[in-house]
N, C-alpha and C positions, 0 to 999 in steps of 0.2 A: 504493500500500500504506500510508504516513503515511495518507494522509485516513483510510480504513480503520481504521487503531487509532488513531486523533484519536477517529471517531463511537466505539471500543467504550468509548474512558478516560470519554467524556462519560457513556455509558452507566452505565457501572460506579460512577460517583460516586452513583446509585441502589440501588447494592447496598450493603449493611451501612449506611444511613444514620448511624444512632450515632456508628460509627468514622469515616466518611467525616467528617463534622460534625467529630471531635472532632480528625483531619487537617486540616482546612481550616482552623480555628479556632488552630491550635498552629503552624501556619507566618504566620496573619495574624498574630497577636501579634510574633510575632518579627521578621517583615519591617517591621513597623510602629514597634517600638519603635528596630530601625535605623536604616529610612529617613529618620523622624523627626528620630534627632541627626545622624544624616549630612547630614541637609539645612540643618540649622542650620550646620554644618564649611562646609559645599558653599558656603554663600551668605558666609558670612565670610572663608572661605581665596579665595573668587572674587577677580578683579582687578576693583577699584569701577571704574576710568574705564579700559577696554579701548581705548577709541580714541586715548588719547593717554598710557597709560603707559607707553612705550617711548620715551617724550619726557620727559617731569618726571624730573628727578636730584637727590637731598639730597646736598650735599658736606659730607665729615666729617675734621675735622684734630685729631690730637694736639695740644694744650697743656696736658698734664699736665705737673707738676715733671719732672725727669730724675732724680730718687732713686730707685733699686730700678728701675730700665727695662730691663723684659726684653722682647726683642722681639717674644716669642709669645703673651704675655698681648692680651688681649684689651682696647679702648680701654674707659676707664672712665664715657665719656660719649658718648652719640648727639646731639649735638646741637653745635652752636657757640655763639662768642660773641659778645657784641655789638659790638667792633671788626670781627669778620670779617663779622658781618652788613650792617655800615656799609661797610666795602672791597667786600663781595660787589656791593652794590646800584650801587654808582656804576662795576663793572667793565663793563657794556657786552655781559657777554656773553649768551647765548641771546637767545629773543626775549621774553621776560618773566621776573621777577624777585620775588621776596618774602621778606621775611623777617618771622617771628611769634611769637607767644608764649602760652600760653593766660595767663587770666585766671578772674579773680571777682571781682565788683565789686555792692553794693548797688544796686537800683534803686526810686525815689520815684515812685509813680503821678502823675499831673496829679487821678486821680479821688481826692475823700477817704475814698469807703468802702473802700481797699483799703491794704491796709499794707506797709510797705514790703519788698522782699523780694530775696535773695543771687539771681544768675544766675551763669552759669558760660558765659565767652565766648571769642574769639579777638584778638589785637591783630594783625594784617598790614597790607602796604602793600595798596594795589588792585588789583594784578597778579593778586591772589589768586584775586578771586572769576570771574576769567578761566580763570586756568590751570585751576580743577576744576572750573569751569563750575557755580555754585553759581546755582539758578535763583532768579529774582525774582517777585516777584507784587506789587511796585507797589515804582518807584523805580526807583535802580540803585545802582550802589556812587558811592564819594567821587571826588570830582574829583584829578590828578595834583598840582594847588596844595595840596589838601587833605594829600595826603602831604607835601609839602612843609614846608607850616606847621604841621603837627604838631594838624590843625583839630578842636573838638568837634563832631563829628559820629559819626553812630550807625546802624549795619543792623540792623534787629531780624526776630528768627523769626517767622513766623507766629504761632504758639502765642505771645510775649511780645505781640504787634501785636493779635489778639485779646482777650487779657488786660486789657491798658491802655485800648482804643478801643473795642473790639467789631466790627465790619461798617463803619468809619472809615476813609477813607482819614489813615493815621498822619504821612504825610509832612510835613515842613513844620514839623511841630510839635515843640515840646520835652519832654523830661523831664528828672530830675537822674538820673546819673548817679555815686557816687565822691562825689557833696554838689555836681557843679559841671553846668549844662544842656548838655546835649547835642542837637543836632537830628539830626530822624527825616532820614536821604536815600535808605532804602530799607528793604524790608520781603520777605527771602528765603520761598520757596516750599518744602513738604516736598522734604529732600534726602535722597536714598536710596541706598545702605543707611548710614545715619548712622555706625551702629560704627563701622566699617569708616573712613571718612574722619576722624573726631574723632581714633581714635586715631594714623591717618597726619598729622597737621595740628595737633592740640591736645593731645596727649600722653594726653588721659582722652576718658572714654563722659559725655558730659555728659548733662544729666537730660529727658527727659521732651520735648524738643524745643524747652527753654527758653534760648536762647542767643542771644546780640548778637556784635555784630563793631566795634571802632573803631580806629581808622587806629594805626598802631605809635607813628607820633611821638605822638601824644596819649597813648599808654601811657605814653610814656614821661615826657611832659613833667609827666602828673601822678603820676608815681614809684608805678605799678600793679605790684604785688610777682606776680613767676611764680606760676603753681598750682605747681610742683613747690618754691619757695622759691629761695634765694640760696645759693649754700654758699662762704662767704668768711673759713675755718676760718684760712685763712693770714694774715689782717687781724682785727685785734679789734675797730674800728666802724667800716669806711670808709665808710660814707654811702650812699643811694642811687646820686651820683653815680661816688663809689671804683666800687661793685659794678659799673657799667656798663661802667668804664673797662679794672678790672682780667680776669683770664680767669677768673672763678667767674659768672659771669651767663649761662645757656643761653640759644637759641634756637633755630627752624630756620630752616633756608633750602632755597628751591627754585629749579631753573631749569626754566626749560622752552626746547628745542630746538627748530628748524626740521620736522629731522628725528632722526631714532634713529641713525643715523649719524655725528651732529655730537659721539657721546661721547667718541669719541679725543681731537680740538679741545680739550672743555670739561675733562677729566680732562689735559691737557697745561699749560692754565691754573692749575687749581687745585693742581697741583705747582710749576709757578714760581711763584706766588705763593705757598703756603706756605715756600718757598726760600728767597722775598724777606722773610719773617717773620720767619724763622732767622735770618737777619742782622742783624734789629732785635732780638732777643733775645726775640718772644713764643713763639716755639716754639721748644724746647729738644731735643725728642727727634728722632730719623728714623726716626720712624714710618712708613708707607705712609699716603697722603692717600688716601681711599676714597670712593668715588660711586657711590650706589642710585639704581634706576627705582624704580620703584611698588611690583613684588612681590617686589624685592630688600630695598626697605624695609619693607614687610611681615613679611618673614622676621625682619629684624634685630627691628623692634619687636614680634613675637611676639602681632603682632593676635589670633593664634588662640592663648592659655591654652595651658599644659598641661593644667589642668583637662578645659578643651573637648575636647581629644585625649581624655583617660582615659575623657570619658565615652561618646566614639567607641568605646574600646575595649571598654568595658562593656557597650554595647549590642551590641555582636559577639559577646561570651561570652554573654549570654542570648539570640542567636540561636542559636550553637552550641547551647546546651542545649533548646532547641525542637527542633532539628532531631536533635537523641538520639532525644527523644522520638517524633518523625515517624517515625524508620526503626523504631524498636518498633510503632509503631501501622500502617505498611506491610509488616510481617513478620506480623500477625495478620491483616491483608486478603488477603492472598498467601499465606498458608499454608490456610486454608478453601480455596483454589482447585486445592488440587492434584490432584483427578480430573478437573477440565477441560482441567488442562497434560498430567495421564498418556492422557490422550483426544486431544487433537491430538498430540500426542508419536506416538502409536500409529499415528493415521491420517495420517502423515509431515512434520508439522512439525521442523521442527530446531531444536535450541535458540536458532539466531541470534533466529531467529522468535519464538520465545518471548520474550526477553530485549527485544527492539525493544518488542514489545507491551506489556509489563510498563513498561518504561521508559518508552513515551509515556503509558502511563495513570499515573504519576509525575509527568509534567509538568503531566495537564492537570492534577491536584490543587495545581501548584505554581501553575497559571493561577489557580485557583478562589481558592486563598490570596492572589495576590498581588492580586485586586480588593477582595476582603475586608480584605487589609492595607493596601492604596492609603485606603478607607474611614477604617479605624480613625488609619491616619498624617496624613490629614485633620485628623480632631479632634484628634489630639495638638498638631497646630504651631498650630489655634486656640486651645488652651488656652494653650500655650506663648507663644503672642502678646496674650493677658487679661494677660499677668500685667507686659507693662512695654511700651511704645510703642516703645522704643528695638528688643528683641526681635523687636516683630511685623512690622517692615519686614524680618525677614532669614526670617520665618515662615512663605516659603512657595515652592512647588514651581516650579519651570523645566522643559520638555520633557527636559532631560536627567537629571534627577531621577525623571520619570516615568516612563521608560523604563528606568530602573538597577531602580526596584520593582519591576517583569514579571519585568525580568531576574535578579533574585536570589530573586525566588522561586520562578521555573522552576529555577535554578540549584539551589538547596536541595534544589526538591523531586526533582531528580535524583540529586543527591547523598544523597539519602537512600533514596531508590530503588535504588541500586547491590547495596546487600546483599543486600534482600527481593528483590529481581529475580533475584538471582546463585543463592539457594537456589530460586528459586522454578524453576529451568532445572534442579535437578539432580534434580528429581521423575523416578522408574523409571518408566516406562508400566507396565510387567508387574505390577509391584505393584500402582498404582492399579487396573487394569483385575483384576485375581484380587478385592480386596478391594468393588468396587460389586458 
């Protein structure tokens, strides 16, 4: 009996053309202009390294002042310092280890025609480009000595390796970096979805896929000032060196586990040793010592805007308003019909019957819109992806995205169907049939 009112909805989208068109067209819009920012939500709020973030931990300690410490308030900073990043690294624990810091730093072409120009990079040890598994396309990362000695050496993006070389293998070769030469020892591959990791790893969306990578000690040793600044309100000049020393200089750190299991272990460590802190006097509060995986820390750092949200939401209330509109324009398709409902009514249809009918030819209108809107959601996330590189890596559909479209616009168009269907079963036979 479905197949059967499958063939009559198919049919029926041949009657009243107009209307039907102007149905099909009023759910495609609307499912499009959803699916569109939900897909952008969808690929953002995803977890970027699935196979290993249940492994990677950012450990987070209070060393705020103890003035005004209330225990509910919230920590005033996501990140550590550079004592605990130096204790973190030499502790031994997981099986790799890093600590970072974003940067920005000038860079000097080797070519003359090109002038010199600001990048926007990361400063970690090596462990790093491990743990997120950042791909190469010629080279590799710095050697363990390299961390060590604090070496100039340089990983550049694609996009920067094009830039300076062209179609060159880059390696080997120097530029200046900060005014001092750095050599090329490798050359990363597009990493995807960038957002999403920049803001887990560099605190910012850096630009256009122009970014380098140089070893921490060498940040540090040529005194590279954080992207987010120094906040060392409490000291009135202490130096690059003070800043390092004292607890106003951020960073992160990551660990990465055996397995997901080993967090008890690692969350047992980083209490006794913030313990061991307390007693030296750099931590002052007893605060809870706190440790994120991946979409823990995600949350905390709020990868996905409110913005992004609102305009999740936004696009929900102009589907809702499509879909007013759909059940008006299915109560004008279904009300013309009502000598054909007072005519099977007559000749023993029961309402059930009626109501099934009506409701699958609701759906397929919700099938016809939601190809129409799969279409139109298409070009939206191409345009949406013209307008910045960074964007168009998150700009586009996954099978579970393509299946939510069907699904919400059958959804809709059921739901919209509910009313016009519900009048359309309380048609009298006797009436219809005196009045033909």
């Amino acid at each position: 009996m479905f197949s059967y009112y499958f063939k009559l909805g198919v049919r029926s989208l041949r009657r009243n053309p107009a209307l039907t068109a102007l149905m099909v067209l009023t759910l495609a819009i609307g499912v499009a202009a959803s699916v569109s920012t939900l897909t952008i939500l969808h690929m953002m709020s995803g977890d970027p390294i699935p196979q290993k973030s249940e492994r990677l931990f950012v450990p987070i300690f209070d060393v705020a002042p103890v003035d005004n410490y209330n225990p509910a308030e919230k920590l005033r900073e996501n990140q550590v310092t550079y004592p605990d990043v130096m204790n973190l690294l030499k502790s031994g624990q997981g099986v790799r280890r890093t600590g970072l810091y974003g940067i920005s730093a000038p860079i000097e072409p080797p070519r003359k025609d090109l002038p010199a120009f600001s990048a926007q990079g990361v400063a970690p040890t090596r462990d790093f480009f491990a743990m997120f598994e950042v791909p190469f396309v010629r080279g590799q990362a710095w050697s363990a000595q390299d961390d060590e000695r604090g070496a100039d050496v340089i990983v550049l993006s694609r996009a920067i390796a094009e830039k300076l070389f062209g179609e060159a293998n880059p390696v080997g070769q120097r530029i200046n970096v900060m005014g001092f030469p750095f050599t090329i020892v490798g050359v990363t591959d597009k990493w995807e979805p960038k957002p999403r990791y920049y803001k887990l790893v560099g605190g910012e969306q850096f630009g256009d896929g122009e970014e380098f990578f140089i070893p921490l000690g060498s940040a540090i040793r040529h005194e590279t000032t954080h992207n987010g600044g120094m906040n060392c309100s409490e000291r009135s000049d202490p130096g690059f060196e003070g800043k390092l020393r004292s607890n106003c200089t951020w960073l992160q750190f990551w660990f990465e586990t055996e397995s997901a299991g080993d967090r008890a272990q690692l969350q047992s460590y980083i209490d006794s040793y913030a313990a061991e802190q307390r007693k030296l006097g750099r931590m002052k509060r007893a605060a809870p010592n706190r440790l994120f995986n991946v979409t823990e820390w995600m949350q905390e750092r709020e990868v996905v805007d409110k913005d992004t949200r609102l305009s999740a939401w936004l696009a929900f209330g102009f589907l809702l308003l499509c879909l007013v509109n759909t059940i008006g324009l299915l109560l004008a398709k279904f009300s013309v019909r009502a000598a054909e409902v007072g005519i099977r009514r007559a000749l023993g249809a029961s309402r059930r019957e009626i109501f099934r009918q009506f409701l699958i030819e609701s759906a397929v209108v919700g099938l016809a819109g939601g190809v129409l809107g799969l279409v139109l959601a298409f070009g939206a996330l191409a345009l949406i992806g013209m307008q910045s590189s960074e964007v168009a890596s998150l700009a586009h559909m996954d099978l579970t995205m393509l299946a939510f479209t069907f699904a919400l616009s059958v959804l809709a168009a059921v739901l919209a169907g509910l009313l016009p269907t519900w009048r359309a079963c309380q048609v009298t036979p006797a009436i219809q049939l005196k009045s033909q």
